[in-house]
C-alpha positions in Angstrom: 214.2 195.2 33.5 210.9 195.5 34.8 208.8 196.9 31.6 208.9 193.6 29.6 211.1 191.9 27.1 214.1 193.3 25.0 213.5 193.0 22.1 215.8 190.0 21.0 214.1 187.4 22.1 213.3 184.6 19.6 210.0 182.8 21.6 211.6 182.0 24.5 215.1 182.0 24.1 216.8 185.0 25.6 219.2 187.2 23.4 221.7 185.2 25.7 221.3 182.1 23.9 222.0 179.9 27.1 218.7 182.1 28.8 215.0 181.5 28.8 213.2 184.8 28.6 211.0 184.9 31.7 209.3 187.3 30.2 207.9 185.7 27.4 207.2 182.8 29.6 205.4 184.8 32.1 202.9 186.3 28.6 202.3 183.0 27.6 201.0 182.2 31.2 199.7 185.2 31.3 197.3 184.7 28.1 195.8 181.7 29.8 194.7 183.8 32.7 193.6 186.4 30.6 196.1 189.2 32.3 198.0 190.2 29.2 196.6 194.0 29.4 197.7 194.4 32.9 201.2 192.7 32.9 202.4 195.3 30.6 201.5 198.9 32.1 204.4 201.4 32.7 206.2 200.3 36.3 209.0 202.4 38.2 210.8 201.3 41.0 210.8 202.8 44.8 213.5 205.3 43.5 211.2 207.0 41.4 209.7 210.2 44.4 207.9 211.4 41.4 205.6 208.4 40.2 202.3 209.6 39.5 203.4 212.3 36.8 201.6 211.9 33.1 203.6 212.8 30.2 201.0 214.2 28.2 201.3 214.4 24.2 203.2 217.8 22.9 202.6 220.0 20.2 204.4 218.2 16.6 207.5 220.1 15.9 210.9 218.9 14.5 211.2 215.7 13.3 207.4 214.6 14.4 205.8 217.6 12.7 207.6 216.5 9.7 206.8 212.8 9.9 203.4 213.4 10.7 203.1 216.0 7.8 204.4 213.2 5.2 207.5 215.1 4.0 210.2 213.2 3.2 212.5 212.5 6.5 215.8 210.7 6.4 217.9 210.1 9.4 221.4 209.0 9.0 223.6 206.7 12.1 226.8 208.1 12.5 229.1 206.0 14.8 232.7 207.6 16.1 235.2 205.5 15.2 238.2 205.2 17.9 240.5 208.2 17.7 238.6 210.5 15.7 238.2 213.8 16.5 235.1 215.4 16.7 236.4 218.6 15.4 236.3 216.2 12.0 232.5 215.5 12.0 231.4 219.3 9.5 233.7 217.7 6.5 232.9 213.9 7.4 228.7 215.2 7.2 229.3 217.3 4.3 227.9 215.0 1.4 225.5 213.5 4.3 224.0 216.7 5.4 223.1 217.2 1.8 221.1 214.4 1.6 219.8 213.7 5.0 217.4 215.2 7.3 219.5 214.2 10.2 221.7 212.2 12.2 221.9 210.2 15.1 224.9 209.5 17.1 225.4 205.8 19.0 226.0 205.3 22.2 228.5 202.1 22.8 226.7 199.6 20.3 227.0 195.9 21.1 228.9 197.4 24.7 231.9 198.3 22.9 233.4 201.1 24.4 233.5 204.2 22.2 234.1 207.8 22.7 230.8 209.5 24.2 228.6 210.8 21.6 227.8 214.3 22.7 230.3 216.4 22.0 230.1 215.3 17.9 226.2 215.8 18.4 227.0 218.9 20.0 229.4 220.1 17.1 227.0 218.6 14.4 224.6 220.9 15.9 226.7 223.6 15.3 227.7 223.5 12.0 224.5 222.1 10.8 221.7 224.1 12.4 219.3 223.0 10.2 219.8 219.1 10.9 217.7 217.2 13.3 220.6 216.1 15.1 220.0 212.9 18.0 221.8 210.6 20.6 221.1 207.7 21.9 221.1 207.0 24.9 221.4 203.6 26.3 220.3 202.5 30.1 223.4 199.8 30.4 226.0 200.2 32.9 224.7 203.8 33.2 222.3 204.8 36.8 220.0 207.0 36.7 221.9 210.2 37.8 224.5 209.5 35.5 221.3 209.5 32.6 219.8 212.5 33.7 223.4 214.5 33.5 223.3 213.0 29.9 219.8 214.2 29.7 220.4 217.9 30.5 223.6 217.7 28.3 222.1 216.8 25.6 219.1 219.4 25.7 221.2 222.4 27.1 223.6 221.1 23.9 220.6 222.0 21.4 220.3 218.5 20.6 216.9 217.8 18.9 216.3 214.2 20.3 217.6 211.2 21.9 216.5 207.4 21.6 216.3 205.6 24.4 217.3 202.3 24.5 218.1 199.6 27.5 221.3 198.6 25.5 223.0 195.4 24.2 224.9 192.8 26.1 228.7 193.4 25.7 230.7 190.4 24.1 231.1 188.9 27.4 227.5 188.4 28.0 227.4 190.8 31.0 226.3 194.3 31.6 224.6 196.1 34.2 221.2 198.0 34.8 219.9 200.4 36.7 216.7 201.6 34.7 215.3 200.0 31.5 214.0 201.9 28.1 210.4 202.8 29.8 211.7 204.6 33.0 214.5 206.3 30.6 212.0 207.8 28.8 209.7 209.0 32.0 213.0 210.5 33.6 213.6 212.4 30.7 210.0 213.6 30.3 210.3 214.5 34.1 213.8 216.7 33.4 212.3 217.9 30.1 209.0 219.1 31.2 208.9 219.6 34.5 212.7 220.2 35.5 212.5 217.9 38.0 215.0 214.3 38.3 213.6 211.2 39.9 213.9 212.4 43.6 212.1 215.4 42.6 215.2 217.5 42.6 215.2 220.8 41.0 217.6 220.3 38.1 216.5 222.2 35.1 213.5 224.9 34.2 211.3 222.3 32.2 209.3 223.3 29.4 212.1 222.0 27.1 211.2 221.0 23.8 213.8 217.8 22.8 211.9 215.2 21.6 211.8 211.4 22.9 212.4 208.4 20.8 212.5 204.9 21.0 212.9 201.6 19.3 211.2 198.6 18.2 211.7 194.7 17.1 209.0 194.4 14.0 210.5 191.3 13.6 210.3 190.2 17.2 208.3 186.7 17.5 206.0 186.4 18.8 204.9 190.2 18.0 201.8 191.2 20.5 204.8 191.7 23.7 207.3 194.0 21.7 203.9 196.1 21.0 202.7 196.0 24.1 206.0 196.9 25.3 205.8 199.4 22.9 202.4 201.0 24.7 204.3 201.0 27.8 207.0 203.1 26.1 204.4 205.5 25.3 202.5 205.7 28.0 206.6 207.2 29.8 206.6 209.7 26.9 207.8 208.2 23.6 206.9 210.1 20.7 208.9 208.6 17.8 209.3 205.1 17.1 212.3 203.7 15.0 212.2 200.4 13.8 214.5 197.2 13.3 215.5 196.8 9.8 213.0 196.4 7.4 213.2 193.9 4.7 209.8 192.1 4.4 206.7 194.9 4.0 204.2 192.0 4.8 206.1 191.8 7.9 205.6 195.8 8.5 202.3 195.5 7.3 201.5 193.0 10.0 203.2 195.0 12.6 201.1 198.4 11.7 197.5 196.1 11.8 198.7 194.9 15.3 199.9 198.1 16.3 196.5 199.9 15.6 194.7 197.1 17.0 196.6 197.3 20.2 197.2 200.6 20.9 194.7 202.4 19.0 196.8 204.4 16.3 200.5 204.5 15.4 203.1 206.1 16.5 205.2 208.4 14.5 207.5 206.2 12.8 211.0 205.9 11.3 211.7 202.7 9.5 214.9 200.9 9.5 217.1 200.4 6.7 220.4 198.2 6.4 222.9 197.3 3.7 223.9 193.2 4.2 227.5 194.0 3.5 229.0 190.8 5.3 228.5 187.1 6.3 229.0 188.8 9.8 225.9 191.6 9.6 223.7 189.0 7.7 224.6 186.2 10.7 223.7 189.1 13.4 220.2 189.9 12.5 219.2 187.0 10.9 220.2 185.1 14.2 219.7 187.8 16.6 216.9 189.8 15.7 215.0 187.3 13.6 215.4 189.2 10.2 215.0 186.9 6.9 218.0 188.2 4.6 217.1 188.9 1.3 217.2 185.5 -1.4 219.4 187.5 -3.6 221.8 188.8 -0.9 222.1 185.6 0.5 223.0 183.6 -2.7 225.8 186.5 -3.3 227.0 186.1 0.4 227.1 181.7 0.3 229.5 181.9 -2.3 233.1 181.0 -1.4 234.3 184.0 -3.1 231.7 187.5 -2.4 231.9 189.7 -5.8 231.5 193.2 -3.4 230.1 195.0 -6.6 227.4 193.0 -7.2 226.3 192.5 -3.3 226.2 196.2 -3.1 224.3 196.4 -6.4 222.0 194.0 -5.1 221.7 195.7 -1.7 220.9 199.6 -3.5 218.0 197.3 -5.6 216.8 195.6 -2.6 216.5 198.9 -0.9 214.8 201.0 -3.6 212.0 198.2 -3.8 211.6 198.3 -0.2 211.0 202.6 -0.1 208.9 201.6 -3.2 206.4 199.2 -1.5 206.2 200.5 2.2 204.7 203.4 1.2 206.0 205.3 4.0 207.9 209.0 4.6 210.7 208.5 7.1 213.6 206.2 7.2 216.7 205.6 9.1 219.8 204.2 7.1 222.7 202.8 9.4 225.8 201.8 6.7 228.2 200.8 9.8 230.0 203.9 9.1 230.8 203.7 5.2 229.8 207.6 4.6 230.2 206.9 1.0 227.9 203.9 1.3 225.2 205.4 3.9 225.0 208.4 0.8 224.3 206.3 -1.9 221.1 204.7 -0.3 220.1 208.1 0.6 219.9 209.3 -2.6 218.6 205.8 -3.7 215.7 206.3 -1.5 214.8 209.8 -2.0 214.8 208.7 -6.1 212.8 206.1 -4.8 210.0 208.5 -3.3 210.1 210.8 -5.5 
């Protein structure tokens, strides 16, 4: 990773607990030299032929056009469980296609192997032509010729976007890269606009319209390198930004000053939205992404025995106050594959902004 930090760092502890991020070390010595601005500008490596190329921005359509255009956009995560056949996703999306704008397919969350993505994105596509429909698209234990065959897949495929991501560590600790989120995103925009890979092959006709997306830590501390990062990601050819969870809107609001005063404006963005549904999920993103769970969810979640009803009555309250005080458009709702769950916040929300 030569862009900067993931974004699960906690100061300076890596997301590999037993780790010091270098890289936050390196920004802190960096602010007394005053070489912040110039350690994070977009880098690629010697096997990038094509290095000099500029993503410029495109014209708003799809998902950014709606975004931008402050129309209610809702993205549901859809994650295939082991076994299950894509030829299953048109019922399994029926009551989510009705609510949602969209849906986004994982790629191998937390390194757990599961089947590929594309060929329910591909299907989803299909039966729902109306549907933004996204992958993502993660840069661990993947090279780069292996991304940009996922790359053409996906966009020959009809698929709208995919979110680039450098990818979790697996259980073990371990994993293995060849490029990081940034340099995803610039060999897409390469393949995308120019039809050209990374040795300036001839692999597609360019011109192609799929959209690039990325991620962000709001919660990330301290904040300024996950922005900067953030620029970096931008500068490759990210259009769309989607967000950690968001629990706290002082903490967003923080974020958005930051981002403005950093990079100048904000990105098109999708906001994150969680149900704490376990001891499990509350431990992971308190611990590992540096969220603050709820008061309320975490009273219901310390007791010895959890009343289910009332954590997911508090969780559809806790969510409806957050669409309520963000003041914001777009959202993407992840209910670990509870379809019945994931549809309820979607309609809380949209009853929420409407």
């Amino acid at each position: 990773m030569i862009n900067g930090p993931c974004g699960g760092y906690r100061d300076t502890v890596c997301e590999d607990e037993r780790l010091t991020c270098v890289w936050i070390m390196a920004y802190y010595t960096a602010i007394k030299r005053g070489t912040v601005d110039r350690m994070f500008t977009l880098k690629l490596d010697s096997g990038f032929k094509i290095n000099n190329y500029y993503p410029i921005p495109r014209r708003p359509r799809g998902a950014v056009e709606k975004i931008l255009g402050g129309r209610v956009f809702m993205v549901y995560e859809y994650t295939p469980k082991p076994y299950s056949s894509p030829l299953n996703i048109p019922s399994e999306l029926r009551g989510i296609a009705s609510i949602y704008d969209g849906v986004d397919f994982v790629d191998n969350p937390g390194g757990y192997p599961i089947p590929s993505s594309l060929p329910y994105a591909s299907i989803a596509k299909n039966s729902y032509r109306d549907m933004h429909v996204s992958i993502q698209l993660t840069a661990r234990n993947r090279d780069r010729s292996q991304i940009a065959s996922e790359i053409l897949a996906a966009s020959l495929s009809g698929i709208d976007a995919i979110v680039a991501t450098t990818g979790d560590l697996d259980d073990s600790g371990k994993g293995v890269w060849d490029l990081d989120a940034p340099r995803i995103i610039y060999l897409a925009r390469l393949i995308l606009d120019l039809g050209l890979d990374h040795l300036g092959r001839r692999v597609g006709l360019g011109g192609e319209g799929m959209a690039i997306a990325c991620s962000v830590n709001i919660n990330a501390r301290p904040l300024e390198p996950e922005i900067l990062k953030l620029r970096v990601k931008r500068r490759a050819g990210a259009e769309i930004v989607i967000t950690q969870p968001v629990f706290e809107p002082e903490i967003l609001g923080r974020f958005r000053r930051m981002t403005k005063d950093l990079l100048g404006e904000e990105m098109p963005m999708i906001l994150g939205i969680i149900p704490i549904m376990s001891r499990k999920i509350a431990s992971f993103f308190q611990n590992k992404v540096g969220i603050k769970i709820p008061e309320k969810i975490s009273k219901i979640l310390s007791s010895e025995r959890i009343d289910k009803e009332e954590l997911l009555k508090t969780n559809i309250e806790v969510i409806e106050n957050i669409a309520r005080e963000v003041a914001h458009n777009a959202f993407y709702i992840s209910a670990f594959g509870d379809h019945k769950l994931g549809y309820e916040i979607g309609r809380t929300i949209r009853r929420a902004l409407s």
